[in-house]
Structure formats: C-alpha cells, structure tokens
gemmi code that builds the backbone of each chain (N, CA, C; Angstrom):
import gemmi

chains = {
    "A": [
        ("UNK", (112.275, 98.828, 89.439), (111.284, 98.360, 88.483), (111.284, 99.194, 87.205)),
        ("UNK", (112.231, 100.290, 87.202), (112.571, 100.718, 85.878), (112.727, 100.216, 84.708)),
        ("UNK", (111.710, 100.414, 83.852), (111.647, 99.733, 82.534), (112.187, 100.546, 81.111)),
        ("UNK", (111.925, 101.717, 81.608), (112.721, 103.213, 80.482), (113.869, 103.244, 81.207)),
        ("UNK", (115.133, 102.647, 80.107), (116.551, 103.219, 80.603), (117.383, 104.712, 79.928)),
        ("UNK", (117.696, 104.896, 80.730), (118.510, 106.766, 80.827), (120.047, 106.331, 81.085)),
        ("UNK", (120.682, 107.098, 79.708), (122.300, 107.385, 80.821), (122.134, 107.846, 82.063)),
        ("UNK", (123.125, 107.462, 82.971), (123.076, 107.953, 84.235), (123.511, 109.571, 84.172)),
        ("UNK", (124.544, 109.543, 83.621), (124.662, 111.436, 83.750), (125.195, 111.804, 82.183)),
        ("UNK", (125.353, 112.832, 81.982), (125.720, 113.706, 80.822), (126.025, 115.051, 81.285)),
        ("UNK", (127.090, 115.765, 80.444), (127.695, 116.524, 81.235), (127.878, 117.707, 79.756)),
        ("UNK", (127.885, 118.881, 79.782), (128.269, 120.017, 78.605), (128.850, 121.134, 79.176)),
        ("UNK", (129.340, 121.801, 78.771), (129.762, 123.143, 79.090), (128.729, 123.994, 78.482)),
        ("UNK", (128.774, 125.255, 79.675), (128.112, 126.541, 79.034), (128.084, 126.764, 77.541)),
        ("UNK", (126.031, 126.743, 77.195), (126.182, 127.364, 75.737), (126.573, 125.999, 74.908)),
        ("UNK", (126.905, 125.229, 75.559), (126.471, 124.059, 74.498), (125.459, 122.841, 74.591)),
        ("UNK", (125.009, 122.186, 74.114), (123.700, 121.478, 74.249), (124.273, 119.804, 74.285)),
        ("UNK", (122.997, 119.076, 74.703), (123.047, 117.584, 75.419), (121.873, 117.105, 75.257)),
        ("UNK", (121.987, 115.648, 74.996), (120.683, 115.045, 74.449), (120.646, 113.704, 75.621)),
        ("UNK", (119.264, 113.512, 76.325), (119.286, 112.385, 77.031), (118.451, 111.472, 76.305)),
        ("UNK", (118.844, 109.883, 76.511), (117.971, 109.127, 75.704), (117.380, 108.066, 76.915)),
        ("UNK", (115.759, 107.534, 76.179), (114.740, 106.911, 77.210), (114.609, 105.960, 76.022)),
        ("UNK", (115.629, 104.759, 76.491), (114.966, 103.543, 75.912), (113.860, 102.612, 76.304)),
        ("UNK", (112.988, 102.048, 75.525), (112.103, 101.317, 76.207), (111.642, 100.164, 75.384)),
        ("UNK", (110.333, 99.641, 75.353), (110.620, 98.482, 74.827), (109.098, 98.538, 73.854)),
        ("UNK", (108.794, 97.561, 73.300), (107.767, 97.340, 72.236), (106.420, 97.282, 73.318)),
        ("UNK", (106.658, 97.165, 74.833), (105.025, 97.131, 76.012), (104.941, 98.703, 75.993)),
        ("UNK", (105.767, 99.455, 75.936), (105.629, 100.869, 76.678), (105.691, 101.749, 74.878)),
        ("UNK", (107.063, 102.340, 74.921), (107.210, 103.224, 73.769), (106.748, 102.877, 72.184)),
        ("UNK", (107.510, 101.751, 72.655), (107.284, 101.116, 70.927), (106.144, 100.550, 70.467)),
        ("UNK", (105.148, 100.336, 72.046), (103.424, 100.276, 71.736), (102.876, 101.783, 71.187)),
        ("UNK", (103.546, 102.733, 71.146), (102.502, 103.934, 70.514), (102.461, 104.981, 71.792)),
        ("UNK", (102.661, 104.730, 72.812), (102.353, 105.618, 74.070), (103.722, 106.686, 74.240)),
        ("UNK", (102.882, 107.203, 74.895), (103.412, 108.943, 74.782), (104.271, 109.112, 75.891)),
        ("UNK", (105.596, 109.773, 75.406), (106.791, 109.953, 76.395), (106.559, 111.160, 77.377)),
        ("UNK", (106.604, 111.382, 78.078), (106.874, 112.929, 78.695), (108.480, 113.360, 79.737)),
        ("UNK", (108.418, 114.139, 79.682), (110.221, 114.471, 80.316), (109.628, 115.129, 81.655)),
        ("UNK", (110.484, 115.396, 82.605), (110.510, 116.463, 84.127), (112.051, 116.346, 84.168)),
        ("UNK", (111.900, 117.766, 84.917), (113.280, 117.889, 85.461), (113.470, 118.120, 86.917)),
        ("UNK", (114.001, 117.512, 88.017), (113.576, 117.686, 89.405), (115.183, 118.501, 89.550)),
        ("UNK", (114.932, 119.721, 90.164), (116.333, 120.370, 90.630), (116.609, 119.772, 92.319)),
        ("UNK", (117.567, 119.794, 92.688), (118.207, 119.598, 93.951), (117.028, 119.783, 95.181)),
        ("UNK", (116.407, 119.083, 95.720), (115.937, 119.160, 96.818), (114.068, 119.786, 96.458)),
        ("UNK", (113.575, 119.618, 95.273), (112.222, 120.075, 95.026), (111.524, 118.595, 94.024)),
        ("UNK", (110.654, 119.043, 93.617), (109.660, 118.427, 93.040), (110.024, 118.193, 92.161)),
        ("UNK", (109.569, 117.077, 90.949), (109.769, 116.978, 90.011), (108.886, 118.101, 89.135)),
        ("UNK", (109.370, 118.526, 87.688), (108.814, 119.356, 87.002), (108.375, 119.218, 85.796)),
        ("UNK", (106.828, 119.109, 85.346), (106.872, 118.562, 83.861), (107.570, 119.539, 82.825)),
        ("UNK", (108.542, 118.610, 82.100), (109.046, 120.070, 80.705), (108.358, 119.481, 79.749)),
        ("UNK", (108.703, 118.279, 79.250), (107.497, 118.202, 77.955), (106.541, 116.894, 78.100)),
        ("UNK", (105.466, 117.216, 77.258), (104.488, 116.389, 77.365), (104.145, 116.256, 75.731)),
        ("UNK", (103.678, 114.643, 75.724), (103.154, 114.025, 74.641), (104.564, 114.327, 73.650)),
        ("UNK", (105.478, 113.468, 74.271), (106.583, 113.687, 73.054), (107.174, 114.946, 73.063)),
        ("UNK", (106.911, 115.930, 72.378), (107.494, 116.985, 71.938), (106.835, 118.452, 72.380)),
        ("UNK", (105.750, 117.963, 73.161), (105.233, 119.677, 73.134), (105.543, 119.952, 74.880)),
        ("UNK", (105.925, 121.533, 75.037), (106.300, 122.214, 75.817), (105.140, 122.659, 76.804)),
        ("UNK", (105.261, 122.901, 78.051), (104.403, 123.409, 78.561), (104.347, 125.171, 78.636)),
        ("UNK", (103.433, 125.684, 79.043), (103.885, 127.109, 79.045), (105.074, 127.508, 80.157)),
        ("UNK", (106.217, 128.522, 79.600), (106.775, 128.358, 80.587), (107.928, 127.949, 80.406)),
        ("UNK", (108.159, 126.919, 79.711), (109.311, 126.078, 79.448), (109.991, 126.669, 77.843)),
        ("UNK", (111.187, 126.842, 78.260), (111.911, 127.302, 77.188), (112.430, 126.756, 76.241)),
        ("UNK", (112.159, 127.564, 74.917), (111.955, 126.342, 72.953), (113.705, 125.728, 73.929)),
        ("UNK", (114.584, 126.007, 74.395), (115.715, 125.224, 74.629), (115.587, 123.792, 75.243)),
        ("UNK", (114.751, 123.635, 75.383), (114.263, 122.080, 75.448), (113.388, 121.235, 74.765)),
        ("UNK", (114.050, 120.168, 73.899), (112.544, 119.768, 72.910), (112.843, 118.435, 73.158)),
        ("UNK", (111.499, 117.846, 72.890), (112.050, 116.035, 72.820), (111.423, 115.658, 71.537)),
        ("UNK", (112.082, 114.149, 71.239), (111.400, 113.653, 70.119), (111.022, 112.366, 70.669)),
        ("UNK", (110.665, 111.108, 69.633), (110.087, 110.084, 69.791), (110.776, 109.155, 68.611)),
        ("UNK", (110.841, 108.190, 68.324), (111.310, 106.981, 67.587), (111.240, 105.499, 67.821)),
        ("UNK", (110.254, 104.831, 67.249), (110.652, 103.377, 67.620), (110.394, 103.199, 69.164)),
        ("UNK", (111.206, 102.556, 69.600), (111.063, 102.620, 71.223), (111.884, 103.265, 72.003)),
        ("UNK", (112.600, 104.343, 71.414), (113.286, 105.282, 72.397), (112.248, 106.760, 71.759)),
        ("UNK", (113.248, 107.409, 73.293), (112.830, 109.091, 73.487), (114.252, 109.569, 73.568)),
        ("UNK", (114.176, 111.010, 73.171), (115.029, 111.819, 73.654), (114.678, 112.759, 73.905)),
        ("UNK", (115.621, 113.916, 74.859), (115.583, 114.876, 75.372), (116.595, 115.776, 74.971)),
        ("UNK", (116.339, 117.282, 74.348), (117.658, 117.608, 73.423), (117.430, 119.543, 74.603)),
        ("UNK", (118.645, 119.466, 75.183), (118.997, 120.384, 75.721), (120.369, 121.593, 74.998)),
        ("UNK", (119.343, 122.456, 74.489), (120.677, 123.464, 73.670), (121.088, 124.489, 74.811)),
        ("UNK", (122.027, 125.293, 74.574), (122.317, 126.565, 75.235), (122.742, 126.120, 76.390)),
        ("UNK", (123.412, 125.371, 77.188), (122.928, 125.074, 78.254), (123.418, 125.622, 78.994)),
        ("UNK", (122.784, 125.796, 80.880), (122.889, 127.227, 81.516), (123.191, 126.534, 82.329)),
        ("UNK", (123.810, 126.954, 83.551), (124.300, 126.403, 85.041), (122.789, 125.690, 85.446)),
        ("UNK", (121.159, 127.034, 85.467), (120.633, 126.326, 86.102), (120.118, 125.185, 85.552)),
        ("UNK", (120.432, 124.681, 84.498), (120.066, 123.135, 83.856), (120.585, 122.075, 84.816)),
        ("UNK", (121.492, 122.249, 85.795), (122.014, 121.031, 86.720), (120.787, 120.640, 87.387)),
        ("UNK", (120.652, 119.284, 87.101), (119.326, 118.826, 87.603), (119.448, 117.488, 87.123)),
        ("UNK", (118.445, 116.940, 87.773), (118.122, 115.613, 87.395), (116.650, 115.188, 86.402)),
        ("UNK", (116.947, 114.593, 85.304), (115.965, 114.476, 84.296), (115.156, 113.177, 84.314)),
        ("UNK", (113.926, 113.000, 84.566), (113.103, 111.343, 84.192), (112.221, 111.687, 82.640)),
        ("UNK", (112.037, 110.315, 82.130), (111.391, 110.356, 81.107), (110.088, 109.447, 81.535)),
        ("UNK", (108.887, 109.208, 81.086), (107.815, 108.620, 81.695), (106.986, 108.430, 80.715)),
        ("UNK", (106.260, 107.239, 80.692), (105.401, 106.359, 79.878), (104.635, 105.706, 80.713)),
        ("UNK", (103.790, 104.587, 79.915), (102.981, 104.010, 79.757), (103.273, 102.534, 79.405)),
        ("UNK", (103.158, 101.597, 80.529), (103.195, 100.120, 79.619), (102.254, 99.378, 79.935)),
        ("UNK", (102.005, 98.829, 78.977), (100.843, 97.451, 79.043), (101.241, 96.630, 78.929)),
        ("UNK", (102.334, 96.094, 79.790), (102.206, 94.567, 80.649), (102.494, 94.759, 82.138)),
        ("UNK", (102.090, 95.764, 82.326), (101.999, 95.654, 83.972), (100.977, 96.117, 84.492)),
        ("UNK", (100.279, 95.738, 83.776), (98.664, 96.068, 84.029), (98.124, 97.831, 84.652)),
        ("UNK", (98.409, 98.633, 83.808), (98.507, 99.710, 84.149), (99.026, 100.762, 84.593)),
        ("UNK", (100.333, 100.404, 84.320), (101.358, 100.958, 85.138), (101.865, 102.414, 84.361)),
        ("UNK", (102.151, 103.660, 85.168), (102.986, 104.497, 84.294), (103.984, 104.142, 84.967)),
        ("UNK", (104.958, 104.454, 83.638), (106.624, 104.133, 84.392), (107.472, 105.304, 84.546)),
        ("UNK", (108.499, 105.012, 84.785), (109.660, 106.363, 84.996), (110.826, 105.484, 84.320)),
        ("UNK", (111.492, 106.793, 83.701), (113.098, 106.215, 83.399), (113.830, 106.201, 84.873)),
        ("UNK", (115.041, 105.763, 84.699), (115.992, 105.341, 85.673), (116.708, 106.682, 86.003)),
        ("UNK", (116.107, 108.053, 85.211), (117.047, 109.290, 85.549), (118.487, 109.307, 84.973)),
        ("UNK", (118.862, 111.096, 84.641), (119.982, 111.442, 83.981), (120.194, 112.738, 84.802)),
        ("UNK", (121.294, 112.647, 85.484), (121.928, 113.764, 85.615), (122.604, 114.753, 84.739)),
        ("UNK", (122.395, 115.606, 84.365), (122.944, 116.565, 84.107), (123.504, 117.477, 84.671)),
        ("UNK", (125.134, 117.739, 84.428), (126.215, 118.757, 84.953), (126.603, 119.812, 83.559)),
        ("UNK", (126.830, 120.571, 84.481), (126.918, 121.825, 83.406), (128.499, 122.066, 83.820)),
        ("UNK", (129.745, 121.882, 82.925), (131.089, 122.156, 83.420), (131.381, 123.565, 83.950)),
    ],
    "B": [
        ("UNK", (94.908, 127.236, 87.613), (95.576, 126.499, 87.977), (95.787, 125.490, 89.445)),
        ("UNK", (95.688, 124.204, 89.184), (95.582, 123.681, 90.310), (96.790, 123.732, 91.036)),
        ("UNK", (96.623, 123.737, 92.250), (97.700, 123.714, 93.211), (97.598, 122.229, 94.375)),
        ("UNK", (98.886, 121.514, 94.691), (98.270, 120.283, 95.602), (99.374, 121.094, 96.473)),
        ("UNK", (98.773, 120.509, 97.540), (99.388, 120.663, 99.444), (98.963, 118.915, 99.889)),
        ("UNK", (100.429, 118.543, 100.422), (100.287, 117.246, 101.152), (100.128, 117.841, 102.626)),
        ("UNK", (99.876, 116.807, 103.284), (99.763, 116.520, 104.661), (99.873, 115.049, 105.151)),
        ("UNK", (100.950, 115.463, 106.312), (100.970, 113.774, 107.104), (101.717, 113.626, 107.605)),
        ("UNK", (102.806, 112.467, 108.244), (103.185, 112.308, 109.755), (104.532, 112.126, 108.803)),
        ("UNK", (105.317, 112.533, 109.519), (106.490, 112.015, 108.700), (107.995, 110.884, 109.243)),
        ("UNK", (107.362, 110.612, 110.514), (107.843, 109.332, 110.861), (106.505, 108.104, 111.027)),
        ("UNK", (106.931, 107.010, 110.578), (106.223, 105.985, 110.697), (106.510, 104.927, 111.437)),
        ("UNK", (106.150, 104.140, 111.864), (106.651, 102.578, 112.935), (106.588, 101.699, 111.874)),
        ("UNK", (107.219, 100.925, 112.196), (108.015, 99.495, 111.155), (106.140, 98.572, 111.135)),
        ("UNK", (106.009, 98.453, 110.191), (104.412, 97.010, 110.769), (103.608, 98.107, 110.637)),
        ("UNK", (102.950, 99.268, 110.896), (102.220, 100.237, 110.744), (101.797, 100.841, 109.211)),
        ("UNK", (100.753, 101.774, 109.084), (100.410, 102.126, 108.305), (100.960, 103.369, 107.627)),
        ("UNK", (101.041, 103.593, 106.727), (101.357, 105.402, 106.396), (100.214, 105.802, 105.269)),
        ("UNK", (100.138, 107.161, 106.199), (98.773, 107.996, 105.060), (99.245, 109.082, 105.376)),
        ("UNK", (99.257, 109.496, 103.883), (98.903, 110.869, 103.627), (98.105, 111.446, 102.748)),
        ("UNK", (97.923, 112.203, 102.640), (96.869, 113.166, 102.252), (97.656, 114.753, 101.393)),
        ("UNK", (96.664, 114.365, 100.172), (97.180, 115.749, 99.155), (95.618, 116.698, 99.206)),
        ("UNK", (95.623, 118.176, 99.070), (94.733, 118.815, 99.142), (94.721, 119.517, 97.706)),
        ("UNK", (93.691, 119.462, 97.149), (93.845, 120.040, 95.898), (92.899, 121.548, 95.773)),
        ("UNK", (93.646, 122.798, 95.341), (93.388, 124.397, 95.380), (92.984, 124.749, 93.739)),
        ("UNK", (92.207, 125.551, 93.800), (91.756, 125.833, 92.680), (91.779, 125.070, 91.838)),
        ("UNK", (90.769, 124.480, 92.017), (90.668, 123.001, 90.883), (89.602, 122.168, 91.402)),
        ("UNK", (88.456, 121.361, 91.037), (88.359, 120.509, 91.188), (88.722, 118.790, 91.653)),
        ("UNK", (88.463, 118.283, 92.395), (89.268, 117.008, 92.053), (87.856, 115.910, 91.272)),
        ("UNK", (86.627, 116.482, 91.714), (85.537, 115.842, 90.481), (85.805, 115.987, 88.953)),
        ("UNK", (86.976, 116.888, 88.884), (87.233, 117.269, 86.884), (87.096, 115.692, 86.583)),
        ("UNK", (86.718, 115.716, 85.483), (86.502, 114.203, 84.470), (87.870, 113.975, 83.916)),
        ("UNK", (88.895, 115.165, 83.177), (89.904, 115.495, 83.132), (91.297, 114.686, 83.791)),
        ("UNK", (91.271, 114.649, 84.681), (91.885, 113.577, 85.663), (91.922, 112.734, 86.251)),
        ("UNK", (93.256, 111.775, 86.784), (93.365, 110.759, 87.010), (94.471, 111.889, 89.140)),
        ("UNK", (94.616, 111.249, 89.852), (95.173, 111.825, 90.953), (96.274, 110.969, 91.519)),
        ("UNK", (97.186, 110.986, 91.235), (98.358, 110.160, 91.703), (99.108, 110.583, 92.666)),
        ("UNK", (99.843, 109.124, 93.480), (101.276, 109.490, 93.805), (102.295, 108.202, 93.743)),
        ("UNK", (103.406, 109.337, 94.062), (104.728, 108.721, 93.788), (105.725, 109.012, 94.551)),
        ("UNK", (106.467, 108.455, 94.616), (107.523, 108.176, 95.851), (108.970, 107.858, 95.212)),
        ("UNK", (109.972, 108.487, 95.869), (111.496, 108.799, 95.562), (112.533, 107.782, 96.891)),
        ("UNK", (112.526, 106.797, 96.383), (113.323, 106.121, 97.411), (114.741, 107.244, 97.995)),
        ("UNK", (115.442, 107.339, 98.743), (116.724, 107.655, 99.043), (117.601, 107.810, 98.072)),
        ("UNK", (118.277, 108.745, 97.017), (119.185, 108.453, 96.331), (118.751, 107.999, 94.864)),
        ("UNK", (117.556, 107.703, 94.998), (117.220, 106.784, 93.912), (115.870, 107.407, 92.900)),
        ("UNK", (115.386, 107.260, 92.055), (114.868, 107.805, 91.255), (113.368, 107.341, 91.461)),
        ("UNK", (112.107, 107.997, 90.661), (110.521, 107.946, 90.519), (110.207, 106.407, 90.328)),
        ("UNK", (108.888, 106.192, 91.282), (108.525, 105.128, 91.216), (106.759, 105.880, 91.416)),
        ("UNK", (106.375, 105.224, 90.733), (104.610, 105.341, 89.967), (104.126, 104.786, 91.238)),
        ("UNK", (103.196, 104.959, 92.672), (102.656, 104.108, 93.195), (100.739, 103.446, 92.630)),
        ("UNK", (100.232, 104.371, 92.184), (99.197, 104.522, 92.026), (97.932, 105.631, 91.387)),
        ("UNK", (97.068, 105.864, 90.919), (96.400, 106.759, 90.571), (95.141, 106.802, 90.757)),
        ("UNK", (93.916, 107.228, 91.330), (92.905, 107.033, 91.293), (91.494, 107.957, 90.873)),
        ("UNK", (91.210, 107.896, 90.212), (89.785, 108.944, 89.476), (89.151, 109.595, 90.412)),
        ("UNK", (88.338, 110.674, 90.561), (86.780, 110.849, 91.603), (86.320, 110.032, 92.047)),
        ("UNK", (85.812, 108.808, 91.023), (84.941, 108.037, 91.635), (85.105, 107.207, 92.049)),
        ("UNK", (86.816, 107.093, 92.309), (87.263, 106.244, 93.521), (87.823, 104.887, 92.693)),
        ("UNK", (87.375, 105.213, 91.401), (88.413, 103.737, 90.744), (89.852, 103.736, 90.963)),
        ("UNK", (90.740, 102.985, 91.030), (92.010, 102.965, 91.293), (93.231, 102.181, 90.108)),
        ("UNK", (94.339, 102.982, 90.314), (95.394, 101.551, 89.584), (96.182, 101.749, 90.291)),
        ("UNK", (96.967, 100.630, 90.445), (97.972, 100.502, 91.418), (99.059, 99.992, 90.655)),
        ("UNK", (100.406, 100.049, 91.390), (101.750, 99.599, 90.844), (101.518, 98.200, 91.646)),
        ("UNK", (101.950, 96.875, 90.463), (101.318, 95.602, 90.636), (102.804, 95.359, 91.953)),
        ("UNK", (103.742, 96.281, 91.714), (104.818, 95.714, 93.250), (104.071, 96.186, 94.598)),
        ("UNK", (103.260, 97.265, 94.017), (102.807, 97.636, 95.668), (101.323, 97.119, 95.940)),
        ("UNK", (100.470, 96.737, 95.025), (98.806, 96.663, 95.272), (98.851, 95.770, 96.410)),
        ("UNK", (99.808, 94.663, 96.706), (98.710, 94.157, 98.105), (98.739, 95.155, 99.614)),
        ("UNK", (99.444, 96.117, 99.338), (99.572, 97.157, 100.491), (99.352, 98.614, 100.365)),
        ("UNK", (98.500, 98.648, 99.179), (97.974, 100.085, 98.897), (96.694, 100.226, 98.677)),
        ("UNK", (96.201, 101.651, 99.365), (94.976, 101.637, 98.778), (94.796, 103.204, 98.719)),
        ("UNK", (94.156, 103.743, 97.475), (94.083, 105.367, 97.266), (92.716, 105.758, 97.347)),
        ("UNK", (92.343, 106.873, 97.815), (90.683, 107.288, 98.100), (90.450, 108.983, 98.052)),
        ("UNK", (89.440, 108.771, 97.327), (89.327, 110.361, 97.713), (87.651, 110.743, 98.303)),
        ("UNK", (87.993, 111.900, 98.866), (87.163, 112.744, 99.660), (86.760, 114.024, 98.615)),
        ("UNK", (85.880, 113.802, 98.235), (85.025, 115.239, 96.902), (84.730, 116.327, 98.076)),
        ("UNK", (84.042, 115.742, 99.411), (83.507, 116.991, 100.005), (84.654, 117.725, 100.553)),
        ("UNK", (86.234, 116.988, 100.592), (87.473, 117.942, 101.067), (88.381, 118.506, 99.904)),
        ("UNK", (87.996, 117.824, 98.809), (88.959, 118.144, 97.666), (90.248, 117.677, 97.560)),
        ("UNK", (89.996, 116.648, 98.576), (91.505, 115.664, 98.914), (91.586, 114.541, 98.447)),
        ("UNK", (92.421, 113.689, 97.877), (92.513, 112.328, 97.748), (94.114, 111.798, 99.277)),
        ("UNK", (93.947, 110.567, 99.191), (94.650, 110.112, 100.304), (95.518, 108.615, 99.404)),
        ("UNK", (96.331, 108.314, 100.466), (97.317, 107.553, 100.404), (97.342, 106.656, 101.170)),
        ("UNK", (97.133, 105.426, 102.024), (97.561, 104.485, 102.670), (98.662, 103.266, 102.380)),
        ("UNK", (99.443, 103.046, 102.485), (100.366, 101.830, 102.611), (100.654, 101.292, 103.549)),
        ("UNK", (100.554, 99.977, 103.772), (100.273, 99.157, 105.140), (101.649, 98.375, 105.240)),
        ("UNK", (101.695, 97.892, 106.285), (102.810, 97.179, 106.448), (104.305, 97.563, 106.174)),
        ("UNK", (104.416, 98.580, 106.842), (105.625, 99.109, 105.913), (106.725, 98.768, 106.545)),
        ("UNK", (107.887, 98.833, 105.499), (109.222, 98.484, 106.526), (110.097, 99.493, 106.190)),
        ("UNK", (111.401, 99.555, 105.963), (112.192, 100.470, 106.302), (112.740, 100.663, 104.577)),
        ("UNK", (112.251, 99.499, 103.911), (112.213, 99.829, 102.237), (111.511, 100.942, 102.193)),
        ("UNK", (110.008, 101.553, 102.991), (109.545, 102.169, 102.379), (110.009, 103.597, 102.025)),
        ("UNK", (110.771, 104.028, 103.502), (111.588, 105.326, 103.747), (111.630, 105.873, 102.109)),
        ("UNK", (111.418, 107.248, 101.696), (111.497, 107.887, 100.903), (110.476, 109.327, 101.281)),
        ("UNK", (110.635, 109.926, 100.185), (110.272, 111.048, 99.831), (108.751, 110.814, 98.671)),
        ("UNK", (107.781, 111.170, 100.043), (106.011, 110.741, 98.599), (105.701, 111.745, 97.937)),
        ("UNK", (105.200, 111.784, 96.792), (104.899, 113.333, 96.376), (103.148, 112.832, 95.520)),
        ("UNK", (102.453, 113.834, 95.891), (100.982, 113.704, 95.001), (101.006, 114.344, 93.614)),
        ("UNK", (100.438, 114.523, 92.922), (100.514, 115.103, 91.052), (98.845, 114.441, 90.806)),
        ("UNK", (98.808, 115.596, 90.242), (97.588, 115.438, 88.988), (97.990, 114.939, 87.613)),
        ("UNK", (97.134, 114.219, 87.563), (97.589, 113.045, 86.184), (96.495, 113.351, 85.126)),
        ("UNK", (97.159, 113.842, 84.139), (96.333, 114.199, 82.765), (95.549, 113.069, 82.179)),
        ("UNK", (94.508, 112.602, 82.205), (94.017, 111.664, 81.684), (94.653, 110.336, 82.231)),
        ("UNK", (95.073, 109.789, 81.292), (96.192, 108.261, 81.494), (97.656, 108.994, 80.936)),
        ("UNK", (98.161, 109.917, 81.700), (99.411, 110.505, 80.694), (100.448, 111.276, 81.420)),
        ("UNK", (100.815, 112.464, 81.863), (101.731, 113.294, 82.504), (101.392, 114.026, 83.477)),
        ("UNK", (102.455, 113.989, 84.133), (101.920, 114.623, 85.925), (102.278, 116.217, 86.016)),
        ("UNK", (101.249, 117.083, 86.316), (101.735, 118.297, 86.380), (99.915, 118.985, 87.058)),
        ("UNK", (100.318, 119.467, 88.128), (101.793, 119.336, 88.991), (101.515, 119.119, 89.675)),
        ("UNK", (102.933, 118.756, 90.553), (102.963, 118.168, 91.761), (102.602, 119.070, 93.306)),
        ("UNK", (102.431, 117.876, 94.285), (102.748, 118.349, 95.450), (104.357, 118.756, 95.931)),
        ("UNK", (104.391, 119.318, 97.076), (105.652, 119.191, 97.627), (106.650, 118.405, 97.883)),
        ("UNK", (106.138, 117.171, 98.654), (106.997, 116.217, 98.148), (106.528, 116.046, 100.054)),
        ("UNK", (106.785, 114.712, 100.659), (107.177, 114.536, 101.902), (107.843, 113.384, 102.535)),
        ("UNK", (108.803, 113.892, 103.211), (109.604, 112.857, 102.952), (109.290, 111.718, 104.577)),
        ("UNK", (109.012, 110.284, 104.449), (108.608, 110.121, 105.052), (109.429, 108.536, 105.728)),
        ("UNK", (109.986, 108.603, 107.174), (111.098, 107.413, 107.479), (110.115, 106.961, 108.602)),
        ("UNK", (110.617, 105.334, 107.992), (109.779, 104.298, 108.874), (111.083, 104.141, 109.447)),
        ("UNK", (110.432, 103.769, 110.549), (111.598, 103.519, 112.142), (111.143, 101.840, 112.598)),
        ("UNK", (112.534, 101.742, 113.453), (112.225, 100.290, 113.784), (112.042, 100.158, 115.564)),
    ],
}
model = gemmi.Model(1)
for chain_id, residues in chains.items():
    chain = gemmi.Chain(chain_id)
    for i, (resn, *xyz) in enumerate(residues, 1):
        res = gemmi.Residue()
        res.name, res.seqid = resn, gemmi.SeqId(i, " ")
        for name, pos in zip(("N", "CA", "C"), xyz):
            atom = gemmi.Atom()
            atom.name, atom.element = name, gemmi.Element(name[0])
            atom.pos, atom.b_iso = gemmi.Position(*pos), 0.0
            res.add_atom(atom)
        chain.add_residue(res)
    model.add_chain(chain)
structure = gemmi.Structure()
structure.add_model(model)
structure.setup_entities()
C-alpha cells in the first residue's frame, strides 16, 4: 500500500555521500505535509533521523539532512561510514485515505 | 524521555486474535502531545502504518486493516494495546509500538515483536 516511492538501494564508497528520493503525490507531499526519514539497521527498530523535512533530532549527525520539493523528499547522506548500511523509510501524511500516515517503499543503503 | 516496552504472545493460531501491548516509561500516555501508534514489518518487506490512537481512546486506523483492528488504551497502566482479529498467515511480521508526535513522526519506538500466525 506504499504510496511514497524510494529507490530500492543506493550504494557509495567510504567518505562519499548519497541522496535517497521519496516521491509522492499531490494527496500526501505535494498537499503541504511534512516528510520525516528513519533509518532501521539490521535486525532493530526503526530510527527517527529527521523530522518535519529537514530538522535533525538530537543526536543525529549535521551528515544527514533532508529537503522537501513539490511532491518529492530527499535524503542527502555525506561522509558516508560503514555504519550507514541500513535501511532508510521516508513517511508522510495523506488525505485520501482517510487518515493514513504512510511509509516509503524503503532504500537500502551499502557502503562499498 | 519516553521509553515503550511491548508485550505479547508471539505465536498466534490462524482465525484467532493477536494482542499486544506497549508499556510506556517515563512519560505519560495522558500527554495531549500525542497520538500512540503501531506498525508492523511484513517479512522482508518494508513499514506499514496500522493505526494510532489518542488517551481518550479516539482512534485511526489503516482503511486495509479497520475491519480487524481495534487500539485502546489503559491510563491507569500507562499502556495502550493492539488487537487484530482474524488473522491469517498474511499477518506474520514483526509489530512495533512508537509514540506519534501530534499527527506527524514516530520517535520512539518499541522493540519490535515479531509475531507468526500458524496454521
């Protein structure tokens, strides 16, 4: 029932950076509602990294920022470190499913 | 900082019910502040929103799951709960509880539990 689509994976080498994108549509993103990112590592919880678009939680390192546009999101990963291997969702808000928050379809990220 | 702890059975029977239960630590779950959700990780497969419900017991549900869900909470345990009825072997996954910022981002979560309906 994924309505925010994600590349499936993206891949960088050490020390260099990767951007995931959360398309969505004119019910969810492109209505005005606010993106947020998590990153779930191998076998744990998902983890909020940013909220309301672009802001960080405490904790979370400036090496992760997102933006907003139109009806996509992105997720811009610099520096990137082994432990960045993880799996990324992006998450909204749409109003035509009568209340629904949604999830992207997820992006893997590999670090070469 | 709030902390959630699930609890619950982690095999289920095919036609049967599944509940679980998140406990919420240093925190309120009366905060006005929040909304109390969960969500569930099919096998392999990525976040699915089941539901969220306030203190006072209002609810939203994911319109694929509402005729077999229902979310509740307990103020005098500091718990909210989970039921899904009828379950079949779609349901098998991994549930996890989260505190939901208003109408907006989940942080943070429970543990996660992973829970297989049997036939």
């Amino acid at each position: 029932q994924s309505v925010l689509t994600q590349p499936p994976s993206v891949s960088g080498a050490p020390g260099q950076g990767v951007t995931i994108s959360c398309t969505g549509s004119d019910s969810n993103i492109g209505a005005g509602y606010d993106v947020h990112w998590y990153r779930q590592l191998p076998g744990t919880a998902p983890r909020l990294l940013i909220y309301d678009n672009t802001n960080r939680p405490s904790g979370v390192p400036d090496r992760f920022s997102g933006s907003k546009s139109g009806t996509s999101a992105s997720l811009a990963i610099t520096g990137l470190q082994a432990e960045d291997e993880a799996d990324y969702y992006c998450q909204s808000f749409d109003s035509s499913l009568s209340g629904s928050r949604v999830f992207g379809t997820g992006t893997t990220v590999t670090v070469l | 900082q709030s902390q959630l702890q699930q609890s619950g059975p982690g095999l289920v029977r095919a036609s049967e019910t599944l509940s679980l239960t998140c406990t919420v630590s240093a925190g309120s779950i009366t905060s006005r502040s929040y909304h109390w959700a969960w969500i569930r990780q099919l096998p392999g497969k990525g976040l699915e929103w089941i539901g969220s419900v306030y203190y006072s017991g209002s609810a939203y549900y994911n319109p694929s799951l509402k005729r077999r869900v229902t979310l509740s909470v307990d103020t005098s345990k500091n718990q909210f709960s989970l039921k899904l009825r009828s379950v079949t072997a779609a349901d098998t996954a991994i549930y996890f509880c989260a505190r939901e910022t208003g109408v907006t981002w989940f942080d943070p979560w429970g543990q996660g539990t992973l829970v297989s309906v049997s036939s």
